[in-house]
TORNULO-996326 format. One record per residue (C-alpha): residue in one letter; x, y, z; residue number from 1. Coordinates in pm, whole numbers, padded with zeros to 5 digits. Layout:
+---------+--------+--------+--------+-----+
| residuo |      x |      y |      z | num |
+---------+--------+--------+--------+-----+
|       A |      X |      Y |      Z | NUM |
...
+---------+--------+--------+--------+-----+
END
This chain:
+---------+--------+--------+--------+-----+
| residuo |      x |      y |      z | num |
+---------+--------+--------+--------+-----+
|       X |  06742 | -24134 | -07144 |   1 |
|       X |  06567 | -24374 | -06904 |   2 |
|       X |  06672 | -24406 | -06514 |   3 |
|       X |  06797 | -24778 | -06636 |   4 |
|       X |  06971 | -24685 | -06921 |   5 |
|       X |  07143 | -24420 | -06765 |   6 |
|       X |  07244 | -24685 | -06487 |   7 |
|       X |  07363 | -24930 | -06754 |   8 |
|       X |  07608 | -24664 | -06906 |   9 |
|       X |  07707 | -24549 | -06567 |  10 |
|       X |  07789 | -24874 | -06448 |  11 |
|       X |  08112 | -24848 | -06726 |  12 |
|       X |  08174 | -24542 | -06485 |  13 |
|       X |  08405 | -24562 | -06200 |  14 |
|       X |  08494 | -24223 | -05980 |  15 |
|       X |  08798 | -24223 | -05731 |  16 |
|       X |  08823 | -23993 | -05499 |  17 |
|       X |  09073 | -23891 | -05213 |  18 |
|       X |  09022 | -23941 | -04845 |  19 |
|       X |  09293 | -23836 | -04611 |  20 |
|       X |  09547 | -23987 | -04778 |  21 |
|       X |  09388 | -24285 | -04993 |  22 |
|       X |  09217 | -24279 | -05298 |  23 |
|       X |  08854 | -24475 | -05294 |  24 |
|       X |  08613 | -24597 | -05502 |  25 |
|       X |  08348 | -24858 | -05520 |  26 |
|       X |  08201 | -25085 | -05765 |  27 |
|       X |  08088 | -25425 | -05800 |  28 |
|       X |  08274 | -25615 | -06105 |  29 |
|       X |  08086 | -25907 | -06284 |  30 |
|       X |  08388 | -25994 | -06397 |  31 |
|       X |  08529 | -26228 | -06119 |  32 |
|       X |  08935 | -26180 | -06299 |  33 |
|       X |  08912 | -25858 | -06292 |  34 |
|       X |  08794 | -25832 | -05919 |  35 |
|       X |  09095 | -26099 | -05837 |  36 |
|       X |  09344 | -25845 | -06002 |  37 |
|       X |  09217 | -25548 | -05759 |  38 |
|       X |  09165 | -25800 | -05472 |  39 |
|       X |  09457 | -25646 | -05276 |  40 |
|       X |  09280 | -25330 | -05238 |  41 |
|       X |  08963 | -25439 | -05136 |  42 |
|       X |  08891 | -25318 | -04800 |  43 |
|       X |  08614 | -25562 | -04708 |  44 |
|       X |  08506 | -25367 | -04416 |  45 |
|       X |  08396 | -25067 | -04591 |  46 |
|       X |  08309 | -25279 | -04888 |  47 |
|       X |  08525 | -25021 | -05158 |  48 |
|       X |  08862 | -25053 | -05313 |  49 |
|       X |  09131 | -24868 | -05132 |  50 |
|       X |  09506 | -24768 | -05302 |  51 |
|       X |  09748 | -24581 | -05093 |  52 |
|       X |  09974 | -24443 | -05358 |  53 |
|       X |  09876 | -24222 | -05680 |  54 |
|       X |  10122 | -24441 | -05900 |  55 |
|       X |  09912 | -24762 | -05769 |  56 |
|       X |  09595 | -24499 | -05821 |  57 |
|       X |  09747 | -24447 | -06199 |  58 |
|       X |  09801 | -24821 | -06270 |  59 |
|       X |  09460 | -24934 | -06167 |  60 |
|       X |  09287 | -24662 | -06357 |  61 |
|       X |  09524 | -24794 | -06699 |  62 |
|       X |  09366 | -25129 | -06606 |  63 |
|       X |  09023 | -25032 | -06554 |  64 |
|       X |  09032 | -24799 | -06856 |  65 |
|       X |  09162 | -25100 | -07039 |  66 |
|       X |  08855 | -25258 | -06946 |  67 |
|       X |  08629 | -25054 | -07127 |  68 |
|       X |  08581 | -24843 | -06825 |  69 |
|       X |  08563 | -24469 | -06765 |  70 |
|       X |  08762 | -24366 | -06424 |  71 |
|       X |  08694 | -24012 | -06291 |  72 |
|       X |  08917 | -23866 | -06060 |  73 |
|       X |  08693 | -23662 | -05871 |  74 |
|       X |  08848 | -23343 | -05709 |  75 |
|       X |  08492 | -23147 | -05601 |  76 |
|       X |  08269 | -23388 | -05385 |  77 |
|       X |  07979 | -23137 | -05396 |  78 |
|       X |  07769 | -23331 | -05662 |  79 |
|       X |  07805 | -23654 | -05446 |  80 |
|       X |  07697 | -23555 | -05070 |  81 |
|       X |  07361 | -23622 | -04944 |  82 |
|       X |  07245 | -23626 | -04577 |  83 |
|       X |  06996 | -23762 | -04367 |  84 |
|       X |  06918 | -23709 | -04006 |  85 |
|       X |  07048 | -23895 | -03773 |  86 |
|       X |  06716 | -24083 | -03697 |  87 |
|       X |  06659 | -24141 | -04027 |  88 |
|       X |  06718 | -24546 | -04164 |  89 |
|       X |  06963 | -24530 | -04381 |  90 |
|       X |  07080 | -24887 | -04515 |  91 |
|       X |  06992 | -24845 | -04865 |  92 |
|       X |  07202 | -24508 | -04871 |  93 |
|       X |  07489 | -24665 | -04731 |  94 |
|       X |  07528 | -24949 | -04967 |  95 |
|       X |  07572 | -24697 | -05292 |  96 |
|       X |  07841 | -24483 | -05085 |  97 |
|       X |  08211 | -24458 | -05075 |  98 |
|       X |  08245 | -24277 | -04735 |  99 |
|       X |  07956 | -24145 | -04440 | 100 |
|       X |  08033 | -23940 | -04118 | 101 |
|       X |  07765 | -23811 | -03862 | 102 |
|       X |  07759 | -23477 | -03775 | 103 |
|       X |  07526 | -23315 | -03446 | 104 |
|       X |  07230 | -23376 | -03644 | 105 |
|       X |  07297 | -23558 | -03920 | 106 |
|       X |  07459 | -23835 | -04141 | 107 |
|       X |  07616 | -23705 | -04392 | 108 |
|       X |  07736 | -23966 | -04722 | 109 |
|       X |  07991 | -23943 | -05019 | 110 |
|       X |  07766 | -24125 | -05281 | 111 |
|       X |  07972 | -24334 | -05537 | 112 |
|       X |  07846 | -24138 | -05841 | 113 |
|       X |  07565 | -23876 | -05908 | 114 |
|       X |  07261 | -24109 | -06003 | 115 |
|       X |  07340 | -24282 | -05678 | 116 |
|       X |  07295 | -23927 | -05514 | 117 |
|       X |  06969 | -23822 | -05718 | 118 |
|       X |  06842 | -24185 | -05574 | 119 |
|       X |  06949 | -24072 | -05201 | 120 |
|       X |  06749 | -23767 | -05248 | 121 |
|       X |  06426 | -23968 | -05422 | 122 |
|       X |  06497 | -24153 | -05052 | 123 |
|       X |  06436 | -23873 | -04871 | 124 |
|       X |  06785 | -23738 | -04807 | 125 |
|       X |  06899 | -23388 | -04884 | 126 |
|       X |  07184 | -23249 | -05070 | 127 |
|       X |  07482 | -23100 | -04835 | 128 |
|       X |  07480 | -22732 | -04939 | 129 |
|       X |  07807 | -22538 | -05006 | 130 |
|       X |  07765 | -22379 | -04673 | 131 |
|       X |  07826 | -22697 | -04547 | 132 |
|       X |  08093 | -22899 | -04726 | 133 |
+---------+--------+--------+--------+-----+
END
């Protein structure tokens, strides 16, 4: 399967995952309704979708799956963190991630799926090992 294929299909993919106590997830909609329906948990500072509750988490997943789209509720975060040192430019990283943090040496970034991490790493950044997640 071709790089833009693969894109294509994930695109109908949509992971949510929990931070502290919200669940997150990011994705640009085409369809402008369906971005007006999940408008109130945009969080336009950190350009993602943000829903406090996991019966608000349920009930936008129904919707989305309604949709034709595929909603992962991603519990293990390993496949999706990628770093880069703290030097290191990083904008193009940052726009396909859900949540970044800086540690002594480096910036480390929850990527919004796994083909946005394998493009991270064809970037220049390195997977986070299991040492240290």
């Amino acid at each position: 399967m071709s790089l833009l294929v693969f894109r294509v299909v994930m695109s109908m993919s949509i992971n949510f995952f929990k931070i502290g106590n919200v669940w997150v997830f990011k994705h640009f909609f085409e369809d402008k309704s369906l971005f007006r329906e999940l408008a109130d948990y945009y969080n336009r500072s950190n350009y993602r979708f943000e829903i406090r509750t996991t019966e608000e988490r349920n009930r936008v997943k129904t919707l989305l799956e309604s949709k034709g789209f595929e909603v992962n509720i991603v519990t293990d975060t390993s496949d999706y963190l990628v770093k880069v040192p703290k030097n290191k430019k990083y904008a193009s990283i940052l726009k396909n991630s859900v949540e970044n943090w800086q540690q002594t040496e480096w910036r480390v970034f929850l990527m919004k799926d796994k083909v946005s991490a394998e493009l991270a790493e064809m970037e220049g950044a390195e997977r986070v090992t299991s040492e240290e997640n």
